[in-house]
Steps between C-alpha positions, in 0.01 A plus 500: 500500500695382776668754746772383716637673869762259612568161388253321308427249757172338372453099524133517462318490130188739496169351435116628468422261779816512696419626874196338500619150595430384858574161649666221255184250402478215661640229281317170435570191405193427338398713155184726570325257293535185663436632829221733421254201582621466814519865637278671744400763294351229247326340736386814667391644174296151422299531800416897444348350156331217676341704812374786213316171379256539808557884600433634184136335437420606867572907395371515187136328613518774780579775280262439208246406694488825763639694231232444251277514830593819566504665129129351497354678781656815403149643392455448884705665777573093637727509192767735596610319870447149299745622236794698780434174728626302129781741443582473864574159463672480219739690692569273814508231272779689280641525824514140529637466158785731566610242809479181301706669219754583745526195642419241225677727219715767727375774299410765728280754401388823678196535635255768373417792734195429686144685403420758764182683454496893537283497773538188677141394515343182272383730211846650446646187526321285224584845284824429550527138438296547138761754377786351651701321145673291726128287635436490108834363429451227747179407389657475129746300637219268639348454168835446278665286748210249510570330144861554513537283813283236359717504163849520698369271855417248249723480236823467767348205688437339173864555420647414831235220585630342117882544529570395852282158432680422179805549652513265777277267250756187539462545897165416485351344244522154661157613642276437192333104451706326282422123334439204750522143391586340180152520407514848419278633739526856459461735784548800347562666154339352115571119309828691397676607779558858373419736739786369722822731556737223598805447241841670604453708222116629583595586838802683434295710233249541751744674781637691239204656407410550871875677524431739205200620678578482859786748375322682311205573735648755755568725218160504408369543796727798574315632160234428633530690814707801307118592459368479810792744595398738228123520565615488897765786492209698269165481610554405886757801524510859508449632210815642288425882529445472879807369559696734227315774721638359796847445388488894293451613892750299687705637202368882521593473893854415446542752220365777777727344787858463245407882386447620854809366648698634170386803541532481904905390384526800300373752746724378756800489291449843377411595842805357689721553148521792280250719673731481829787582294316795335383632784846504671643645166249774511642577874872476418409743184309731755786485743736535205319823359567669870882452518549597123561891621654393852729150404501474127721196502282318808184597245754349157512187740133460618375554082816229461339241713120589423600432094597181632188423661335625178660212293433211794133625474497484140650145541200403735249646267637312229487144632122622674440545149628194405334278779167646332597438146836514328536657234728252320184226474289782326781595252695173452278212617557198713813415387682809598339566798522139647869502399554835721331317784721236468806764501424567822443147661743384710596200378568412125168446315416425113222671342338352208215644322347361214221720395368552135305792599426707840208391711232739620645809719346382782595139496860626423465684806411236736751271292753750610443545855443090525894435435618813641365374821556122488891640404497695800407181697767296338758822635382476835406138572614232269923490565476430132807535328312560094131559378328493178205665353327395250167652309346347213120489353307181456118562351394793632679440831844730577689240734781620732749292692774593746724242602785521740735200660452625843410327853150453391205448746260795349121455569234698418261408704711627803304883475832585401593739196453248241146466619387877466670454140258153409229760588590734291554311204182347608289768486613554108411099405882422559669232682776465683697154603792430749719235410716505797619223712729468815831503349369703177554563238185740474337534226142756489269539224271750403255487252279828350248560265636624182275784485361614799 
């Protein structure tokens, strides 16, 4: 349903992905393809395989060997600093890991939070190390890692030591012996001469062969590697629910600061609004109430002006009201109540809502407040002369996009408003993208769980 204050000025078409676009791609004139065996991140990604080849046996010998060290002497007390001493360095060598992932494969990955004993002594240490999941992860890491970089170091430097070889074939295979004299003396090769790759024909097969897997070599080795990210990114990491914990509070400390400052807002604008005006009513009607028997028509004129006042504070309490949550979005929806927000922009804007069904009250909330405010922002900064809206769903996301034709130059990472609002959608799982070169036009994007 589209809704429509001013002239339909849109020249954009609304996508799911649209505001998430940053800088054109750089164009090539080589396919992806052809120059995949010449990138950096092939070659980078070959010798990540090819050092695992002699880091890998290195860790796993240490780990087995002090691991199974340690788990053997656990009848004895020797056991327990063998077995935290293995654990220990499992870590600094996941440490290790972590920095030739981010250099070989940029992939970086967190590091886990360090083991701190309760009472800072050796005892409460090694405690802490043998129930810390993150020293067991790295040791399992130790142990799978081993025969996958033996299967993966080995199999791409067969495939690149083969294709590159066959390729250039006709470059150099002048080098072999070949026949000398007309007596047949053969230097190299059988009575038949067939071991010899020398016709036109054999040497062109030959380079193609070497093409096909020269070319087809830095896609397997970026297979190859798409594992060593995986078992990288989640045994060498923190572990998921730490981090979920960690996020839950950054997100549980925004709530707390967005609710405090709301309800800091609406104590001062009750404070400096319709409480001042009721308590200067109350003194007109006091004042009012002492001339009725002395100046009836001064007291007629004081009840005149305090009705007056009664209906401006009414007015105030109504948007207050509003500001906290309009009634329209509970009884109408999005639609309606983005299209009164829009009735009360300054410049022309479109509203378009397609919505098959009404998102959870709390999302729809947010949702709300989210274009109100960017809308406010296009008022009082952009000079644009038109702005759309647009809300649609895609999977269980509810997308939202405001565009307006304005001066542009918007950044969030300023501390300006539209970074308090990327907190707040934030701290619900939501996203929010500017779009909004010098020049403009400016298009933001916010994306919100479907169900919050």
């Amino acid at each position: 349903m589209a809704t429509a204050y001013g002239p339909d000025t849109r020249d954009h078409q609304r996508s799911p992905g649209a505001g998430f676009g940053g800088h054109p791609p750089v164009k090539h004139f080589l396919p992806a393809g052809l120059r995949a065996p010449f990138e950096g991140r092939t070659w980078r990604e070959f010798g990540y395989l090819q050092l695992s080849l002699v880091i890998s046996p290195v860790l796993f010998a240490l780990a087995i060997s002090l691991t199974t060290a340690g788990l053997g002497m656990l009848i004895t007390f020797l056991g327990v600093p063998v077995l935290a001493g293995s654990l220990a360095m499992c870590r600094g060598f996941g440490a290790f890991e972590r920095a030739r992932a981010r250099g070989l494969l940029h992939l970086d990955v967190a590091a886990p939070d360090p083991v701190r004993g309760r009472t800072g002594g050796a005892m409460s240490w090694m405690g802490a190390v043998l129930k810390n999941g993150a020293a067991w992860r790295h040791l399992l890491y130790s142990l799978l890692h081993f025969p996958w970089a033996m299967f993966s170091g080995v199999v791409s430097l067969v495939f690149w030591a083969t294709g590159w070889p066959l390729l250039t074939y006709p470059l150099w295979q002048w080098v072999f012996p070949t026949w000398v004299g007309s007596g047949g003396i053969q230097l190299y090769g059988d009575d038949h001469h067939r071991i010899y790759l020398d016709s036109p024909f054999e040497l062109a097969a030959t380079s193609v062969c070497g093409l096909a897997l020269v070319l087809f070599t830095p896609w397997l080795i970026r297979g190859l590697t798409s594992v060593d990210r995986l078992m990288v990114a989640g045994l060498l990491g923190p572990s998921r629910l730490a981090t979920r914990v960690i996020e839950l509070e950054s997100d549980r400390g925004v709530v707390v600061d967005t609710a405090a400052a709301d309800l800091r807002r609406i104590e001062r604008d009750l404070h400096d609004g319709a409480q001042a005006r009721l308590v200067a009513l109350a003194m007109d009607l006091g004042l009012a109430k002492e001339k009725l028997t002395d100046d009836p028509e001064a007291a007629a004129r004081m009840v005149d002006e305090a009705h007056g006042e009664v209906k401006v504070a009414l007015q105030e309490l109504r948007d207050l009201a509003r500001g906290i949550h309009p009634a329209v979005l509970t009884d109408r929806g999005l639609d309606a109540a983005l299209s009164a927000i829009a009735s009360r922009c300054t410049v022309p804007v479109v509203v378009e809502v397609d919505l098959a069904s009404r998102p959870a009250q709390a999302i729809e909330g947010i949702a709300y407040f989210t274009v109100s405010e960017l809308l406010q922002n296009v008022s009082k900064h952009s000079a644009a002369r038109s702005a759309t809206v647009d809300v649609w769903r895609t999977a269980d996301r509810l997308m939202l996009q405001v565009t307006d034709n304005g001066r542009g130059g918007a950044d969030a990472s300023s501390g300006s408003g539209l970074a308090g609002l990327a907190e707040r959608l934030n701290a619900v799982d939501g996203v929010l993208v500017v779009d909004s070169p010098a020049g403009g036009p400016t298009r933001i994007t916010a994306e919100l769980p479907w169900r919050g």
